[in-house]
C-alpha positions in Angstrom: -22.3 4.7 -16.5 -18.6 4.5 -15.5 -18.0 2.0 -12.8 -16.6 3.4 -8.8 -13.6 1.6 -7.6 -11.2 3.0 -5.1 -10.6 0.4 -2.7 -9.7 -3.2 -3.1 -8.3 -6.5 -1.8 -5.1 -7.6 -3.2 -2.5 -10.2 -2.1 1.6 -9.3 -2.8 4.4 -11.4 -2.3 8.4 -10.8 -2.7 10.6 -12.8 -4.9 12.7 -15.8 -3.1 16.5 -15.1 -2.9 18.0 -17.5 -5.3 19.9 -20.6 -3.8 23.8 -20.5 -3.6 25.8 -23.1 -5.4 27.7 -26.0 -4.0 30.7 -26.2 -6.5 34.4 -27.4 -6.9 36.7 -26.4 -9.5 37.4 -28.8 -11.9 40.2 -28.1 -14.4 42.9 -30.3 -16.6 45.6 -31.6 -14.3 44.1 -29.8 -11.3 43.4 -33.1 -9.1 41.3 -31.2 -6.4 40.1 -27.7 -7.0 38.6 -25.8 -4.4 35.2 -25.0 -3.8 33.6 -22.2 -6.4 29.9 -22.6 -5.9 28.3 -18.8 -6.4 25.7 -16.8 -4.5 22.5 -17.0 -5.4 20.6 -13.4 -6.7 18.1 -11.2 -4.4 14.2 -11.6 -5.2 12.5 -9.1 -6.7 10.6 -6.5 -4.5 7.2 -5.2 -4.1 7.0 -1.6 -5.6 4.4 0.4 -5.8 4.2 3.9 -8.4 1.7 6.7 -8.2 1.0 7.0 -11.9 -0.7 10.2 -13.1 -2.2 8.4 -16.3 -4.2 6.3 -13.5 -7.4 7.4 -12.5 -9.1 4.5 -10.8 -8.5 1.1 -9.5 -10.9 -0.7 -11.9 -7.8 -2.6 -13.0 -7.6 -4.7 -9.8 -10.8 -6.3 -9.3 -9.4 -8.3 -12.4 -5.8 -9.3 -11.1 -5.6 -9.4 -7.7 -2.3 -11.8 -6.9 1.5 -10.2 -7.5 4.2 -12.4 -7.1 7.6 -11.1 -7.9 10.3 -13.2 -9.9 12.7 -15.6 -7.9 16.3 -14.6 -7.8 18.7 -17.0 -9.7 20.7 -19.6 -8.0 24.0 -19.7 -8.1 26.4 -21.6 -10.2 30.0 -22.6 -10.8 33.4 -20.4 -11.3 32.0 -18.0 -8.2 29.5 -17.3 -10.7 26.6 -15.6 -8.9 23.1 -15.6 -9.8 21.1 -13.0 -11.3 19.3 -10.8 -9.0 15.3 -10.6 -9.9 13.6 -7.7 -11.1 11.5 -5.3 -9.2 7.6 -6.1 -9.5 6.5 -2.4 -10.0 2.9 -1.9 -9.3 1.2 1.5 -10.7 -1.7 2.8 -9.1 -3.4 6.2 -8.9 -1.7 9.1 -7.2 -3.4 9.4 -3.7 -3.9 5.7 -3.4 -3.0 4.3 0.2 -2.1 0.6 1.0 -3.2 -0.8 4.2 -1.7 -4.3 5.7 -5.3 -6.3 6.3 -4.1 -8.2 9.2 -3.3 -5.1 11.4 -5.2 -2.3 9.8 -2.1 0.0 9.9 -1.0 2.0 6.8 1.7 0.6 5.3 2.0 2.9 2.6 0.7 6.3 1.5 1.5 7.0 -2.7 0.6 10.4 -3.0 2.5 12.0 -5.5 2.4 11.3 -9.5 5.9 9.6 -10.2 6.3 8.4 -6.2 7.6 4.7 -6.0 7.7 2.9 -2.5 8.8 -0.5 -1.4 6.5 -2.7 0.3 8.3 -5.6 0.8 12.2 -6.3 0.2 12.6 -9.4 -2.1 14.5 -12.4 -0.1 18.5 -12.1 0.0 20.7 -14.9 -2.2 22.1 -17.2 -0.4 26.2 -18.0 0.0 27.7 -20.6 -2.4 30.2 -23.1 -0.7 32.9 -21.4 -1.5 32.1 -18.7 1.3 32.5 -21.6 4.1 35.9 -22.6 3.2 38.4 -22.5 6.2 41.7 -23.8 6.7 40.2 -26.7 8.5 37.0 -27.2 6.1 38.7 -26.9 2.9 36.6 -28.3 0.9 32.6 -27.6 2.3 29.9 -29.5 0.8 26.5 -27.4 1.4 25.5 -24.2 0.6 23.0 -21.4 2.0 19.5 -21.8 0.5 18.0 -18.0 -0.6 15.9 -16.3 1.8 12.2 -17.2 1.1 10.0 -13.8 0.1 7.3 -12.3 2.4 3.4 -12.4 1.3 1.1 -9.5 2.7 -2.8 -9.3 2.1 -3.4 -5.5 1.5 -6.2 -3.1 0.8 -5.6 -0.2 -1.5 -7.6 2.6 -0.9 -7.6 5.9 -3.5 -8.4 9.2 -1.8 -8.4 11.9 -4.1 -5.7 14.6 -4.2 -6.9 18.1 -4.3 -6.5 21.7 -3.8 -10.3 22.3 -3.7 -13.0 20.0 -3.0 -16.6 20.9 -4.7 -19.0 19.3 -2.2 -22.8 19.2 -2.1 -25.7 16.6 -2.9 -26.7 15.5 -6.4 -27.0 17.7 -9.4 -26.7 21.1 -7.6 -24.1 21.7 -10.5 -20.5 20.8 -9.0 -19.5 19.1 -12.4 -20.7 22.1 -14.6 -18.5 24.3 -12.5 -15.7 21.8 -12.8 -16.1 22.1 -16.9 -16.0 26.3 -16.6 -13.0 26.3 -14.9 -11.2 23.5 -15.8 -10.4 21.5 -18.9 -11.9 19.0 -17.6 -14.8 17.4 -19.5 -17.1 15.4 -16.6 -19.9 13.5 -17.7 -23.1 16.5 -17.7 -26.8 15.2 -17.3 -29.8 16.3 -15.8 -30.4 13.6 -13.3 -28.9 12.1 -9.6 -25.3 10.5 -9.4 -24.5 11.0 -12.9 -20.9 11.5 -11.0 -19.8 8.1 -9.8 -16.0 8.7 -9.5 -14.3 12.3 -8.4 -13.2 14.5 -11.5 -9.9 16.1 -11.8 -8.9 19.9 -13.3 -6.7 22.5 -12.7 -7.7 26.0 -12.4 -5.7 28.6 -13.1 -6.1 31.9 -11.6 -3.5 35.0 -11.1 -0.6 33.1 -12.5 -1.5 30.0 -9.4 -2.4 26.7 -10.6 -4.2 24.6 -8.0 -6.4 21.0 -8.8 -10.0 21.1 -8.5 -12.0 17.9 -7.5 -15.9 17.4 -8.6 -16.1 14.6 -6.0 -19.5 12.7 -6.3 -22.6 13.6 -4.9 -23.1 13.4 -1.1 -26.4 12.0 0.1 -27.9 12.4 4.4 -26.6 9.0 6.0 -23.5 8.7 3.8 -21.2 8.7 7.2 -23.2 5.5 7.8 -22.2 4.2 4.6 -25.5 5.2 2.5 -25.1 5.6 -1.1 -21.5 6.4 -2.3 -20.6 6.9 1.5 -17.7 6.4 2.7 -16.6 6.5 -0.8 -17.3 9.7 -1.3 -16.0 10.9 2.5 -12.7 9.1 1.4 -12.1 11.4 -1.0 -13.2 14.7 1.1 -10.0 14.0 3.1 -7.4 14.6 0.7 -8.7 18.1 0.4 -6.9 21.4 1.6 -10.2 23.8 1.0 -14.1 22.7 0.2 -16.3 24.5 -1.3 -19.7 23.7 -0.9 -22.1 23.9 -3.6 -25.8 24.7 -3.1 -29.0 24.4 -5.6 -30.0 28.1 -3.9 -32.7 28.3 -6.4 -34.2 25.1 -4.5 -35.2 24.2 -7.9 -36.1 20.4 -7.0 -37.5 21.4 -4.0 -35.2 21.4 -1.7 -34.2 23.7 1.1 -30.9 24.9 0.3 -30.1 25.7 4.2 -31.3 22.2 5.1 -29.2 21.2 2.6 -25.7 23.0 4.2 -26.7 21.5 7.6 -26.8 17.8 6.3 -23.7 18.3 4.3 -22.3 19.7 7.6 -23.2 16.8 9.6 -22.2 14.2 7.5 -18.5 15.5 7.1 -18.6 16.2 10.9 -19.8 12.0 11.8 -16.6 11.0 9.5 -13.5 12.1 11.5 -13.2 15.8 11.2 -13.8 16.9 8.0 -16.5 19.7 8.7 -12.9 21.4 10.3 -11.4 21.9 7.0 -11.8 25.6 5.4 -15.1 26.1 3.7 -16.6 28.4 1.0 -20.4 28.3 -0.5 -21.0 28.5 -3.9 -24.9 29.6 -4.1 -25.6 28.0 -7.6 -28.2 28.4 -10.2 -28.9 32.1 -9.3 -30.4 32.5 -12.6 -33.2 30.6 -11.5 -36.5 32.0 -9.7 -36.4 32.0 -6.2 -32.7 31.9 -5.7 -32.2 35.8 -4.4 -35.1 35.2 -1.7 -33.1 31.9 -0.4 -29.4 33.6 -0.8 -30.7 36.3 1.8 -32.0 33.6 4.2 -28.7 31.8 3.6 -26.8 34.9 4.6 -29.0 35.8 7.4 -28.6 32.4 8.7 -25.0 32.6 8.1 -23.6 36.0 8.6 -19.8 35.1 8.9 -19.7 32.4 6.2 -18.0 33.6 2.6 -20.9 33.1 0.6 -20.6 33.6 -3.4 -23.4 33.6 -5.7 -22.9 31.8 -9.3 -24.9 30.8 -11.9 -22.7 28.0 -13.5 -24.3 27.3 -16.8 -24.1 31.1 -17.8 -19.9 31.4 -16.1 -21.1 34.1 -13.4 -19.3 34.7 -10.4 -17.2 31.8 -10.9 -13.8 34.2 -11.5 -14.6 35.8 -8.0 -14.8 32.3 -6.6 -11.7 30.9 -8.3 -9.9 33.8 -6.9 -10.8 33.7 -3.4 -9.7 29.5 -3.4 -6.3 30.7 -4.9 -6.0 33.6 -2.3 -7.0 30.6 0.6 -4.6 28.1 -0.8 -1.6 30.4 -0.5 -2.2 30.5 3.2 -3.1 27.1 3.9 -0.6 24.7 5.5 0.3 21.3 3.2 -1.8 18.5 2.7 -1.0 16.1 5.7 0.3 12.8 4.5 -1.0 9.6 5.9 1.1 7.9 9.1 3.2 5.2 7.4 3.3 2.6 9.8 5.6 -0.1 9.2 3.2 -3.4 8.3 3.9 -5.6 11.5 5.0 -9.0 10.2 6.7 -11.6 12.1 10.1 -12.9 11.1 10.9 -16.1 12.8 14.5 -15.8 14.4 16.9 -18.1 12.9 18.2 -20.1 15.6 13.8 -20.5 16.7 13.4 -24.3 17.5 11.2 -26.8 19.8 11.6 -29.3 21.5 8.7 -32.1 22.2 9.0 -35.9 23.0 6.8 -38.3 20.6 7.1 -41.4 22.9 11.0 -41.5 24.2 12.2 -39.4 21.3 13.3 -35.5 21.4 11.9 -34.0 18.0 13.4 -31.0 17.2 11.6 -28.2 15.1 11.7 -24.9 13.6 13.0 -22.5 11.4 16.5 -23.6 12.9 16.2 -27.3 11.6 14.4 -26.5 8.6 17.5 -24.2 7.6 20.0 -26.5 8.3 18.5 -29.4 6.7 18.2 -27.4 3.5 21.9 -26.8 3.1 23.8 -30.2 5.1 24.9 -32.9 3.4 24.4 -35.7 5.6 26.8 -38.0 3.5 30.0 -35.3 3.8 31.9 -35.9 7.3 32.8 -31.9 7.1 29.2 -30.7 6.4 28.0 -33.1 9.3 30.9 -31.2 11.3 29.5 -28.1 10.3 25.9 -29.3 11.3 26.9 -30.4 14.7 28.4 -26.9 15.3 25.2 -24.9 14.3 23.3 -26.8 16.7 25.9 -26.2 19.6 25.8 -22.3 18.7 22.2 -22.5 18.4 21.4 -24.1 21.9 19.9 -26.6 20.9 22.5 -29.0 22.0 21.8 -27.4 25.4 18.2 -27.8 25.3 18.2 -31.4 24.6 20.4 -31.6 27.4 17.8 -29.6 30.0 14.8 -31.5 28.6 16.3 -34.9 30.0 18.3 -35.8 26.9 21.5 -38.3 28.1 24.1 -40.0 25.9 22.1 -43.3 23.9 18.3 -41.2 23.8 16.8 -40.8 20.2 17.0 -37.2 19.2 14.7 -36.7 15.3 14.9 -33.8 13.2 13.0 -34.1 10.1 13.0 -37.6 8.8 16.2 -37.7 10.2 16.7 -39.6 13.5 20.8 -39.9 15.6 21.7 -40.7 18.8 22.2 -38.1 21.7 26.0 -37.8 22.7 26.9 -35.0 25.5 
């Protein structure tokens, strides 16, 4: 029995941008050649691509963690590195990704041969050379490539369809699917033999539209019974359903109780029972099926009501027709509200201050940054240091925290006196 997946856990994260190069030219009788380090390359990004050829996302409850490739760093002779591939991820059309942390769509891949990015891979950073001045001829330190961002996401598949067949277990939604469709579903005369939604496309009149046997709905599945939401999920990527009744009430079941509980459940998830609706009265070759199709219709005087007997092909053309004829006046398919995933990005020039004892340590992205690209042994890169922290206000800070010429200021593992 074919395993159901349509949602799952994964974790993604962006390439790093690729370090920039601290350089100086060196040539025959060229005493001091100028700086030359390169840029480092861009990360590779998150991607993700509807593929048609995918059907499920069986594939990911084996490899759950995507990393994408680093960008190069840098080297010498301006020599920039090499920019990392995109980390293309292919998933079903249909499929949704949702950021875990704030529950918000971050992504809706809908259409077969759609890519989106998820996350940008980190930007290379600037080789020395880019920090030559007329003053600093000669800087040594470089910008370190902007690290990659990680997300924890969910990817959800919700069927795309013209035309949903709905209706509990083995009332004959898959046969019909066979009929009309070249699609072959799995057949068998017992409950849930459909465990994931079946695609075809029906043609009728010169229009083509996809027809989804989505599996069988059971009373409590807006609770989660059974296939539940699993089965709702897919319900909501329809544009028309069709619901199909055993109206023969062959395994002793009332057809209109049936219709009712099929109602209600759509109605508890969201508002699916608002979507256009047909009823396919099925197995009318069956005894007792014209006594129940008049109670149906007496019941249900305004409802389009067709009667079919799948396994012998009749009054399937009349309903194919009438979805075609529906479908032409039918708005779009409303895409899912891409929300942009909302991930913090610690400002640059972010730093704290805190005493430990009568030192002023100083922390944060700031300091991190500019320890990764000072050298603490070259007068002009010290220069440069003391500059970013001016610019920064950090210098300032220090200052309105109680900091006076003499006090011990740390950053790191690195400790200097405080001069105003």
């Amino acid at each position: 029995m074919p395993m159901f997946v349509d949602i799952v856990k994964i974790d993604v994260k962006a390439g790093n941008g690729g370090d920039g190069k601290v350089s100086f030219h060196r040539e025959k009788y060229v005493a001091n050649g100028g700086p030359d380090g390169g840029d480092g390359g861009r990360g590779g990004s998150i991607v993700f691509l509807a593929d048609d050829n995918m059907h499920t996302l069986l594939d990911f409850r084996y490899h759950r963690k995507f990393v994408a490739e680093n960008g190069e760093n840098g080297s010498a002779n301006r020599k920039a590195g090499k920019s990392a591939p995109d980390l293309v991820i292919k998933v079903p059309p249909g499929t949704i990704v949702r950021d875990l942390d704030s529950g918000r769509v971050a992504l809706d891949v809908r259409n077969a041969g759609e890519q989106k990015v998820l996350l940008h891979g980190g930007r290379g950073g600037w080789g020395n050379s880019h920090f030559a001045n007329p003053v600093r001829q000669a800087p040594n330190f470089a910008k370190p490539g902007q690290k990659g961002l990680s997300m924890c996401v969910q990817l959800e598949l919700k069927s795309i369809a013209d035309v949903g067949l709905v209706g509990f277990p083995n009332v004959g939604k898959s046969t019909i699917l066979s009929v009309v469709t070249a699609a072959k579903p799995r057949i068998a005369n017992y409950h849930f033999t459909t465990l994931t939604p079946n695609l075809g496309v029906v043609r009728a009149h010169g229009d083509g539209f996809v027809l989804a046997d989505i599996p069988g709905l059971i009373e409590g599945a807006s609770d989660g019974a059974g296939l539940g939401h699993a089965f709702l999920r897919h319900v909501e990527r329809t544009r028309l359903l069709v619901h199909v009744l055993d109206i023969s009430g062959s395994e002793g079941r009332d057809p209109l109780e049936d219709l009712k509980a099929i109602d209600h459940e759509l109605a508890a998830y969201g508002r699916l029972s608002e979507k256009p609706q047909l009823i396919a009265a099925n197995k009318m070759d069956i005894d007792g099926a014209e006594e129940n199709l008049q109670r149906l219709r007496a019941a249900l005087p305004e409802a389009e009501i067709f009667p079919i007997s799948a396994a012998s092909a009749q009054g399937l053309d009349a309903l194919m027709d009438r979805c075609a004829a529906l479908l032409r006046q039918l708005p779009p398919l409303d895409s899912f509200e891409e929300e942009a995933p909302e991930i913090e990005l610690p400002a640059r020039n972010a730093f704290t201050i805190h005493m430990e004892g009568d030192v002023f340590v100083l922390e944060g992205p700031l300091v991190d940054s500019l320890l990764e690209r000072v050298d603490l042994n070259d007068d002009g890169s010290m220069a440069y240091f003391e500059r970013a922290l001016r610019r920064s206000g950090a210098i300032d800070a220090l200052r309105e925290q109680g900091a006076k010429d003499g006090s011990s200021v740390r950053l790191g593992e690195i400790e200097f006196d405080f001069i105003d």
